[in-house]
Every structure is written in structure tokens, then in C-alpha cells.
N, C-alpha and C positions, 0 to 999 in steps of 0.2 A: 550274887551276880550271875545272870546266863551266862550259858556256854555262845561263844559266836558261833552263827549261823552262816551257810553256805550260800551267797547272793548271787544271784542271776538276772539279768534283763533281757527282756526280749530283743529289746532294742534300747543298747548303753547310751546314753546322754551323750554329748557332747559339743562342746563351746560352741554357740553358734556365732554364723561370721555374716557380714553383711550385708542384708538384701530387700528388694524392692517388696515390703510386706504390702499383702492383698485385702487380707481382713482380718481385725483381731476380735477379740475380747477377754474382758476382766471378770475372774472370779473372785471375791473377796472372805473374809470370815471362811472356809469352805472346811471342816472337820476331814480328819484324813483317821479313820476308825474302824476297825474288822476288820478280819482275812476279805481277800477278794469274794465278791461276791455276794458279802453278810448284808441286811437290810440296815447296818449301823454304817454304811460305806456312804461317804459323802458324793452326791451325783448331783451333776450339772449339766443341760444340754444348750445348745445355741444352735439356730439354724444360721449359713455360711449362703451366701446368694452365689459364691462358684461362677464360673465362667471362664475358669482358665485350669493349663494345668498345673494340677497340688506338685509342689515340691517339698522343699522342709519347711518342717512343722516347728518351732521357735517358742520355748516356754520361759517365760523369766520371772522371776518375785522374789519372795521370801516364803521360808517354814518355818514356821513356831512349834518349838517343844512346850506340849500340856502336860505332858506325864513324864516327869521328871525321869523316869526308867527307857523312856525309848529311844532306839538308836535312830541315827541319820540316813544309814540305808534300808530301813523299811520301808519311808514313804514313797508311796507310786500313782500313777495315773495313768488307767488304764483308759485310751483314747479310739473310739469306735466311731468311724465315719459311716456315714449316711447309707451306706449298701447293708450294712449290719452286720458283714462279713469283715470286713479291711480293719485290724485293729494293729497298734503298737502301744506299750509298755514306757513309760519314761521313768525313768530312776535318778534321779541328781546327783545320787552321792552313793556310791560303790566301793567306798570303805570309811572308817570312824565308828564313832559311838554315838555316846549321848551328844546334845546339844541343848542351844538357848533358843538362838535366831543365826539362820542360817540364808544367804541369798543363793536364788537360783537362777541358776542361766544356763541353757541347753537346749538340745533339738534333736528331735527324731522325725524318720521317712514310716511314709505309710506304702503298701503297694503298689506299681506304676499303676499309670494308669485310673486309680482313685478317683472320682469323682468328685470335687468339694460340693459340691451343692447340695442343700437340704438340713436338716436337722440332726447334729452331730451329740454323741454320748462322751460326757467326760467322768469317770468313777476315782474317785480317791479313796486310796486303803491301804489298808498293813500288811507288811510279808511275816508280821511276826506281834502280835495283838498284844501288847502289856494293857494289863490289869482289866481287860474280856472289854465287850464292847458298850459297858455300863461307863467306860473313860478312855476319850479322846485321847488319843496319841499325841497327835501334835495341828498346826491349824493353816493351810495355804493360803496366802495372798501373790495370785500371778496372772501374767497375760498370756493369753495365747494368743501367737500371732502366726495366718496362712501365709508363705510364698510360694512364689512357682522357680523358685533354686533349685538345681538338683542337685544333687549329690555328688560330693568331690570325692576323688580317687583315690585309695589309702597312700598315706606317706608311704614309699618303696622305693629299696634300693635300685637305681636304677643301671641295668646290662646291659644296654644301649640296642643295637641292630644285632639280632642273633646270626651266627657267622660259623663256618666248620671250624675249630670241632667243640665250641659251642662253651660255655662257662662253668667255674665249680669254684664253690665256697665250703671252703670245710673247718670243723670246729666252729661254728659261731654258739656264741651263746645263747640260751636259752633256759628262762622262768618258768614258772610255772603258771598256765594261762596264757601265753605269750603266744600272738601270731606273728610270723616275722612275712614281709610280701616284700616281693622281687616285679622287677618293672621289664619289659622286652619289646622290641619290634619285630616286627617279619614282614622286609620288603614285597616277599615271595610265597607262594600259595604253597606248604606242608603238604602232600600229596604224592601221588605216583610212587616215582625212587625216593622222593623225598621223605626226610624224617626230623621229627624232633622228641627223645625221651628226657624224660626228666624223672629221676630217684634221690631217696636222703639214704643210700646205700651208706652202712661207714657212720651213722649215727650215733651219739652214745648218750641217752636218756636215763632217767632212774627215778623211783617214787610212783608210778604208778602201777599197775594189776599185772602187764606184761614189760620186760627192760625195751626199752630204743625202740617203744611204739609210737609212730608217727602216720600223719593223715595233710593230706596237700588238697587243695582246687587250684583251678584255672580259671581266671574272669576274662573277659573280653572288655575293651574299652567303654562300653558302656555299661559297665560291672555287671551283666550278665554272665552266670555260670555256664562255663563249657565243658568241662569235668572233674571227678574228683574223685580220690579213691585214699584208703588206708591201708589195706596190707600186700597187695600185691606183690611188692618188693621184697629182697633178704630179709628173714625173719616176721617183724612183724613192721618194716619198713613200709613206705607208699612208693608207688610208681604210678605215671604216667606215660604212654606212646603214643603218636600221631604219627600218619603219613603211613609210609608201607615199605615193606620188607620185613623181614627177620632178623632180628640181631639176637648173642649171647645173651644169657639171663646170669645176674650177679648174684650169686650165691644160690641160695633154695627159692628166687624170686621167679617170677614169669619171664619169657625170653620178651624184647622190647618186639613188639608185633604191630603198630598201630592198629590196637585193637579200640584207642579212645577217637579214632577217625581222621579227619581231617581239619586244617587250619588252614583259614585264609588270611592275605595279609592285614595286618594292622598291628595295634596296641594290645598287651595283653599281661595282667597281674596276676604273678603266684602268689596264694599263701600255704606255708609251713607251719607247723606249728605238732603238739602233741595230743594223742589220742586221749580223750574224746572231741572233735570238734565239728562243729555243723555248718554245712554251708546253704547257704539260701540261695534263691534261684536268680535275685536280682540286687543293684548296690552296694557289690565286694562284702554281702553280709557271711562274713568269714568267723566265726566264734569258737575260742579254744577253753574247754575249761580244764583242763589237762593238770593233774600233778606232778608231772614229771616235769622234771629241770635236768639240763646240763648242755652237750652242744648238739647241733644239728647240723649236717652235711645236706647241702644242694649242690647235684650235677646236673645237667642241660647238656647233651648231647645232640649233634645235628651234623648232616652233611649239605647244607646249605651254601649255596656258592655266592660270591658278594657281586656275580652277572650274571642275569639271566641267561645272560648269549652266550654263555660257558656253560653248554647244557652238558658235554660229555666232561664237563672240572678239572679238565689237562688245565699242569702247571706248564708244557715244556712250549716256550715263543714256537711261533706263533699259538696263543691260546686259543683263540679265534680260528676256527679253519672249518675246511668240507665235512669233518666226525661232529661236530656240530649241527649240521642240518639231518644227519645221519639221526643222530642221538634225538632231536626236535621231533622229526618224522617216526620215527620210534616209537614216543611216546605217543604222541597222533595215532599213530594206528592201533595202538593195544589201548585207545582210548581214555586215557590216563589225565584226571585232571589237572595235574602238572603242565599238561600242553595245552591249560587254558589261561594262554599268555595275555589276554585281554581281558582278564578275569569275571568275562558276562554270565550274567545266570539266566537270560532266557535260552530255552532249547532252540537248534539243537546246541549247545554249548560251545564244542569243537566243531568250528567251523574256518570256511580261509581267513577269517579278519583275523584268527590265532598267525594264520602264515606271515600277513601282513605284520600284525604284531612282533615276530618273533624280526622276522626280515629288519625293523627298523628299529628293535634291542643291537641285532646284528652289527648293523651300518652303524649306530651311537657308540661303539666299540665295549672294553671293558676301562673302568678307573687303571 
């Protein structure tokens, strides 16, 4: 019997969920034989007429074991759209062995922005070739079917509206391979005075190359990456800083500097997880392949006030008063875009509809 092999997807499968398909087609009979690449690799192509934008991509069938030796996580389909650049990896099955008959049902994204139209490459192959490519592994019958769905948000804990002095989870468990994502708002623009860091200081990992080495991103609401880093932090911890000033640094880590820049309001998903993990530039493609298991600490630090109009973040009644407009103008002058209370991006940026703005935060009071 082999030894088990170390499985990777480009892009993991999984359950697709329901939506207004665009165009499919059926492969039948289709041999799934040779490393990638090899001339025994079964290829199929379809031209897609396109006209809208590709969302997920939707596989479903069955797989037949021909060689009684091969496992369930070898077969793949390597899917190349019409640019001859944009491809993704489907894998069905990311753990088991042998099998008989087996159905499949999953989905994977290709690059925003993809093009469906034209003539698309489908290749099916082995991650692991039993008995050379003189015998078929096993045999695909599936549809493929286009939508224009995009892509839902990873399941995450959610930490509602980020607030002073911000949240921490410590001890949580942690597998190996495991990404863990955290969900947050920020009514208010990261910026200026403003700060938000985030560390797994206080982590306590084990089984991999270095102890309690951990790696984080930041996705924006529409899973676009905004940062991401691994060791930055204590040891060989991650950190993250937004916004500006200087704070302490926890142990032998970076002092927090918002050196990763600024954040404007919206929705936004961390992922955690143990080193090695990759993150991609768009779709929360967050992947840990990580040996290490045990728990993981996230802290989220911030001096975010729950009113804008509490620019100077006096607790004492009245909160609201003249060091407000003080504090407002302040920031106005040293140009700061914390005092881009109307949150516009054409120049010049800071401008009076900020005053106005700020003036009818003012007047609407605080909660």
C-alpha cells in the first residue's frame, strides 16, 4: 500500500448552492490518467457564447474507479478559460482513499473579471498516476455548469461594529490546516489619530518548523486582500496596524505604527490561521496548510469612538462641546484624513462639505 500523499487545491471544492445557471455542458466517458500535463491526460474543450459576468463555476457527476489502487483525492480538473491565462483546479474529494463510484458536486471561481466567452480547456488528471499512464485511474461523468454568483463570504465569527478598546479572543482552538475568520464593521475611516492593530500575541502552536508561528490577512467586503503579514509580531507571531501613531510593541514584535495604512468604513474578514498560508488577492482565498495545531489568540485593538462628533473622546457630560470643533479643525489643518467626514474621494478631499458634514454629526448628537 502507498504511503498517503500531501493534497493541495488550488481552488478546494465546495458544495455549490443555488443559482441562475448560464450555460453548461456535459462530459461523458472522459478518462481522468497522468500527472498533469502528460499526453494520457483526458482534455475536453467547449466554446461558452459569455455575455455576462462568470461567477461560480458549478461541477456535478460521478467518478469511477478503473484501477482498483487509486484514491479519491487524486482526480482533478484543471479548468482554463478562454484568455489562456485564468485557470482553477477542482478537486472533489480532499480526503479518503480508494473508491467504486463516487458523486460529485462542487464549485470553484475563476479570476474576477474572466471573460466566459470563447473556447474553454477542460484537462482531467492525476495528482498521483497508479500503474503509469498505459491505465486509467478512474472515469468522469459531469456537468459543467457557468453562473454569474459570486462568491459568498467565509462563515466568520462575527465582532460586530469595532469600538475602543476593541476585542480579544484567546485560547481558541486550532487544527492543523485550519483557517479560523473573524467578521467586523468600521462605521468610521482608520486614519489620522485613528488606529486599529491587530496581533495573535500570546499564541501557543506546536508541530511545525518554528513553535506559535502564525500568519493573518485582511479582506475587504468584497474579499479583496488589504493586508497581510506573518511574523511581524512576538516571536514569530503576525501583526497588523492601520491608521497612525505609535503604540508599544508586544514583546520582540514591531511597535503598532500603521505601517499597513489606512481603512475606510465598511465590512471587513480576518483570517488566522498557522504558517504556511497564502492569501490571494481576491474571494477571501485565505489557504493554511499549516502543521501546527493548538490555540490561537486574536486581539483587535482600537481607539475608535462610537460618535464621530466625539472627536476629542471625552467621557465627562457634556461630551459634545467647543474641544470638539477644536479637535475637528485640528485635524483639518494637519490635513488628516480622519477629517474626511463625508468620506469623498475626488480632490481636493478636505474640503467645507467636511465642516458641513462634521456640523450635522454635531447637531444629530451622540447615542
Amino acid at each position: 500500500m502507498r504511503a498517503p500523499h500531501c493534497v493541495l487545491a488550488v481552488l478546494a471544492a465546495a458544495g455549490s448552492a443555488t443559482a441562475t445557471p448560464r450555460e453548461s455542458v456535459i462530459f461523458n466517458s472522459v478518462p481522468s490518467n497522468g500527472l498533469l500535463g502528460s499526453t494520457a491526460n483526458g482534455v475536453r474543450m467547449n466554446t461558452f457564447v459569455g455575455g455576462y459576468s462568470l461567477g461560480r463555476i458549478d461541477v456535478s457527476g460521478t467518478l469511477n474507479s478503473v484501477t482498483a489502487s487509486t484514491w479519491r483525492t487524486d482526480s482533478r480538473i484543471l479548468v482554463t478559460a478562454p484568455d489562456g491565462v485564468s485557470t482553477a483546479t477542482f478537486q472533489p474529494f480532499t480526503s479518503g482513499t480508494t473508491f467504486s463510484s463516487l458523486n460529485v458536486n462542487g464549485s470553484i471561481f475563476l479570476p474576477p473579471g474572466t471573460n466566459p466567452t470563447g473556447p474553454w480547456t477542460f484537462r482531467f488528471y492525476e495528482s498521483f498516476d497508479d500503474g503509469g499512464t498505459a491505465s486509467v485511474d478512474a472515469m468522469w461523468n459531469i456537468t459543467v455548469t457557468l453562473t454569474d454568483e459570486p462568491p459568498a463570504a467565509p462563515a466568520s465569527t462575527d465582532i460586530g461594529t469595532l469600538l475602543s478598546p476593541g476585542f480579544g479572543a484567546t485560547g481558541v482552538s486550532l487544527v492543523a490546516s485550519q483557517v479560523r475568520w473573524y467578521r467586523f464593521s468600521l462605521d468610521g475611516s482608520v486614519s489620522g489619530l485613528r488606529y486599529v492593530d491587530i496581533d495573535t500575541y500570546g499564541s501557543v502552536l506546536s508541530g511545525g518548523s518554528a513553535a506559535s508561528d502564525t500568519a493573518m490577512g485582511l479582506y475587504d467586503s468584497s474579499g479583496a486582500l488589504v493586508a497581510s503579514d506573518d511574523d511581524s509580531g512576538d516571536g514569530f507571531t503576525a501583526q497588523l496596524s492601520f491608521g497612525g501613531g505609535i503604540r508599544p510593541a508586544r514583546g520582540d514584535g514591531m511597535p503598532f505604527d500603521g505601517r499597513n495604512g489606512p481603512l475606510v468604513p465598511g465590512v471587513y474578514y480576518l483570517a488566522v490561521g498557522g504558517f504556511p498560508m497564502t492569501f490571494g488577492p481576491a474571494r477571501w482565498s485565505a489557504l493554511s496548510t499549516s502543521p501546527e495545531a493548538g490555540t490561537i489568540n486574536v486581539a483587535i485593538g482600537t481607539n475608535l469612538a462610537s460618535c464621530y462628533a466625539n472627536c476629542d473622546g471625552s467621557t465627562t457630560p457634556p461630551s459634545l462641546n467647543i474641544n470638539d470643533f477644536v479637535c475637528f479643525q485640528t485635524l483639518f489643518a494637519a490635513g488628516a484624513s480622519a477629517a474626511n467626514c463625508d468620506g469623498s474621494t475626488t480632490p481636493p478631499i478636505l474640503n467645507v462639505n467636511d465642516f458641513v458634514c462634521f456640523q450635522s454629526a454635531f447637531a444629530a448628537g451622540c447615542p
